[in-house]
C-alpha positions, 0 to 999 in steps of 0.5 A: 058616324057612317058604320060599314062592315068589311063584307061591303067595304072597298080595301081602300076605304079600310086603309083609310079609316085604319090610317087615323090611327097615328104611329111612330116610324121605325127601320126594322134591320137585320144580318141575314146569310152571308152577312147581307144587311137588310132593312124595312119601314115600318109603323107596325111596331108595339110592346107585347110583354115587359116580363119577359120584354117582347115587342112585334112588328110585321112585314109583308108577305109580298116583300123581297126581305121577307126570306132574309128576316125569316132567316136572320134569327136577330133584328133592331127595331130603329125608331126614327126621329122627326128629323129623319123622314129621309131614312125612313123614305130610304128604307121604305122603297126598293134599293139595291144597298140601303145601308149606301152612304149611311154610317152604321155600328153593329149591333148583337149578331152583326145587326146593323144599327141606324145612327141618330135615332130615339130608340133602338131594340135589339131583338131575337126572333121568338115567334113568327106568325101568319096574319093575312097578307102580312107576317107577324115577328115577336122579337125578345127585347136583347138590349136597347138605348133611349133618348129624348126627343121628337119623335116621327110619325105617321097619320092619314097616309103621309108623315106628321109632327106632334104639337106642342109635345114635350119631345122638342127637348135637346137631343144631345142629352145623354142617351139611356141603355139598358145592360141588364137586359142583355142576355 
């Protein structure tokens, strides 16, 4: 295993060796002023606490949906299932209403949630942080929904399946919510 240090190493090599590591996909989506709905992909989502429930994400610092997060004060992360490289390929590049087309409910303060997917937090902003060229948001766990299935990840800079994993069952079955953890 060939070891470099970040003081002789080009980013995009860095990139690379942090891209083995495999992620979910999710849509970070939120209400900002005025009602504007916005939304990002992302695979920088992680459970920090479950006393008290708190996840994170992070967004760019270059993004042009920085402002409206930083904002809203609510988001939901939406994790995205296998089947739903199109959304996430929606949210990934710029468009002027990435929400066209696409059948939303609303969640806790008007955030939109994606339909479809495996998870969704809704989440109040606790904490943003600086973290190089990236912000860090912590969110508290409001309240979620689960259900089974395949989920869609990310490896080595492109989308990716997980083999032989349990996640192939019937997506129809009963979705999961949690109401106690609505505050």
């Amino acid at each position: 295993m060939k070891q470099t240090t970040t003081t002789d190493m080009p980013s995009r090599e860095l990139r690379n060796a942090l891209g083995l590591y495999t992620t979910g996909v999710a849509v970070v989506t939120c209400a900002g002023p005025g009602g504007h709905r916005c939304g990002v992909t992302v695979n920088s989502f992680a459970s920090v606490s479950l006393d008290p429930p708190l996840v994170l994400w992070s967004l760019q610092r270059s993004s042009p949906s920085l402002e409206t997060f930083e904002q809203a004060g609510h988001f939901a992360v939406n994790v995205l299932a296998q089947d739903q490289q199109d959304v996430s390929d929606r949210f990934a590049r710029p468009a002027i209403d990435k929400f066209d087309g696409l059948v939303c409910s609303g969640g806790l303060n008007g955030v939109p949630l994606l339909p479809a997917c495996l998870a969704r937090f809704e989440c109040r902003t606790e904490a943003c942080h600086e973290g190089g060229d990236h912000v860090i948001f912590v969110g508290r766990v409001l309240r979620w929904t689960a259900t089974p299935g395949a989920p869609l990840v990310f490896h080595g800079g492109r989308y990716d399946r997980l083999v032989g994993h349990r996640a192939a069952l019937d997506r129809s079955a009963k979705a999961t919510a949690c109401a106690a953890c609505a505050a």
